[in-house]
C-alpha positions, 0 to 999 in steps of 0.5 A, a space after each residue: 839428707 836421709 836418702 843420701 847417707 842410705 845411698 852412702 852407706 849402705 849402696 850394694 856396691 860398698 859391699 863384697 858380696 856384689 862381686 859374687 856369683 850365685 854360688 859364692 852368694 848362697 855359700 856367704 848366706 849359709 855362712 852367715 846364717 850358721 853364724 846367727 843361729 850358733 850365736 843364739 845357741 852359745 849366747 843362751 848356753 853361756 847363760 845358763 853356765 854362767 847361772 851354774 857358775 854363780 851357784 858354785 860361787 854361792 857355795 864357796 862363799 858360804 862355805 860349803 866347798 864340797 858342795 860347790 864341787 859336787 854341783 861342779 861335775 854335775 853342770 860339768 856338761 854344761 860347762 862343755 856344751 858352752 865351751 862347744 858353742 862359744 868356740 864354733 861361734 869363734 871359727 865361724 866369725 874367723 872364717 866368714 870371708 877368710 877362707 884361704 887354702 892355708 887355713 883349711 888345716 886348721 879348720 879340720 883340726 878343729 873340727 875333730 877337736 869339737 869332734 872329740 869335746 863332743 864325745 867325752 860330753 855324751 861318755 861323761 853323761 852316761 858314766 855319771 848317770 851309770 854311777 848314780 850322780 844323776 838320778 835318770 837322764 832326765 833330772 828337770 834340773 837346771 834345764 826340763 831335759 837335763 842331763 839328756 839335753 846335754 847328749 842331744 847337745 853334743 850329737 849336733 856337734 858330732 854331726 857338725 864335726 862330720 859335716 865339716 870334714 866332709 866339707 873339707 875334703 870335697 873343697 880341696 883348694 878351692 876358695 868358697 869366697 872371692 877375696 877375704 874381708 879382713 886383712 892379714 892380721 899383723 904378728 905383733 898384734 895378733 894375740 892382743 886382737 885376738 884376745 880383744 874378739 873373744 872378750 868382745 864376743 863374750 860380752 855380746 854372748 852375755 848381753 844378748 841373752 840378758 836383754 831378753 831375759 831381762 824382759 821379763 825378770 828386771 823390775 820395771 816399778 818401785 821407783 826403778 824404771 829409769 834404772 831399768 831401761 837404761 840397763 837393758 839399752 846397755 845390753 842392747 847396745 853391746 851386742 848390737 856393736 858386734 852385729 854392726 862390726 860383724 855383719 856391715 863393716 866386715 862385709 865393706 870392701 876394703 877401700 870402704 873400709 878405710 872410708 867409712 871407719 872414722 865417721 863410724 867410730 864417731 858416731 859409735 863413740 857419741 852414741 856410747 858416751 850418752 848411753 853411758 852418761 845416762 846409765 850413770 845418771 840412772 844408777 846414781 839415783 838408785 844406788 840400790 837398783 843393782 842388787 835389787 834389779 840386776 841380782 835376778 838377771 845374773 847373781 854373780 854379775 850383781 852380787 858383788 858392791 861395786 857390779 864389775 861385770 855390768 860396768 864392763 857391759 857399760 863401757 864395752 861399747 865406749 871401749 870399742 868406739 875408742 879403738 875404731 876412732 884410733 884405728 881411723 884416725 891413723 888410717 886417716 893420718 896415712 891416707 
């Protein structure tokens, strides 16, 4: 039974990439890999903004606004390098197999764009330096190379800007990949499903560093072990729902697609409901296990009674099921 659902699944044939030619293989890999290490860039980046964001809400609700804007501009540069991040994480999860002629002016306009975010990046570094709100370029804090990781930060994306415009002229009209693996996204919808990706792909930002920082920072005694592991199996499954729908489903051929889109989203579907379940379970026999646990992995996640953050962490994975279920269920209907 086993062997028939690997051979179902996952046989090469199901797969774009058995169309290509070398070239077009070692072009999806580098694609593929960019995408990978940027993610782990921008998941840890917006980690440590969303630490420096917590620490200015700290401030405002303590009632010390000046001093929550002081800490704002100076973890301003951070703010920026998340921004850099998260936004090359989003072209390159909307260009992978969808390059198409017509888009190609979008990506040069984008890459200045990170070109110019880059440089206001390292120029704001220096001018604060230059005035005294940094006492050197290497403070310690929050990072050990703070604010100077910041310039090294933002001259990587500099060399990724002009690699990109490089690129692009030398392309031209050709068309690195044989055919796209998504389809045109319909007018009506595309605001709605373009908000829903990028909400999508900051929880998985999100969960994927907090699961491995969590490791090391939840407390796994005290009576908050079931609490415990059911918070960082919440984590896990988040981001790893991103990793199935970007790296299995939109690498299926279309017809597979349709195919496979329905038994999938049920599966994802039970799979979301019990780790849910479960999560709930945990958390009804440890009302306390938030503040005490969660508080250390991100206090502005935790800080508040009701944790609307990792309730939202909770249900993503349902949410996402939901809405494949729906989409098979017509495509199913239409068939």
């Amino acid at each position: 039974m086993g062997n028939i659902l690997m051979k179902k699944f996952f046989d090469k044939e199901n797969f774009l990439f058995s169309g290509f030619d070398k070239k077009q293989k070692q072009q999806s890999l580098f694609v593929a890999i960019a995408l990978m290490v940027f993610f782990v860039f921008a998941s840890f980046t917006f980690f440590n903004a969303l630490y420096c964001f917590s620490d200015i809400v700290g401030c405002f609700v303590s009632g010390s606004p000046d001093v929550a804007i002081k800490d704002f501009l100076r973890s301003l540069p951070i703010f920026l390098s998340t921004f850099m991040s998260i936004w090359t994480v989003l072209l390159l999860q909307a260009s992978f197999r969808n390059v198409e002629v017509r888009r190609l002016k979008s990506y040069k306009k984008n890459a200045i764009a990170l070109l110019a975010f880059a440089g206001v990046n390292i120029i704001y570094v220096v001018v604060m330096t230059i005035m005294g709100k940094y006492s050197s370029l290497v403070e310690g804090s929050p990072s050990p190379l703070y604010p100077l990781d910041s310039i090294l930060y933002s001259l990587l994306f500099v060399a990724i800007g002009v690699f990109t415009l490089i690129y692009l002229k030398k392309l031209q009209e050709k068309l690195p990949y044989v055919a796209p693996s998504r389809g045109p996204i319909v007018m009506k919808v595309r605001g709605l499903y373009c908000t829903f990706i990028t909400f999508w792909m900051l929880i998985a930002l999100f969960t994927f560093s907090a699961f491995f920082f969590g490791l090391f920072i939840i407390d796994f005694q005290h009576g908050y072990q079931f609490y415990s592991v059911m918070l960082l199996i919440a984590y896990a499954l988040s981001f790893l729902y991103m990793l199935v729908w970007e790296f299995y489903f939109n690498e299926l051929k279309e017809e597979k697609k349709k195919e496979f889109l329905l038994p999938l989203a049920i599966v994802g579907l039970a799979l979301s409901v019990v780790v849910m379940a479960l999560y709930f379970v945990s958390l009804g026999l440890n009302l306390d296990a938030p503040s005490n646990i969660g508080f250390g992995v991100l206090p502005v996640a935790f800080a508040a009674s009701v944790n609307i953050a990792t309730m939202l962490v909770v249900a993503t994975p349902f949410i996402v099921s939901v809405v494949a279920l729906i989409k098979g269920l017509i495509a199913r209907k239409k068939a």
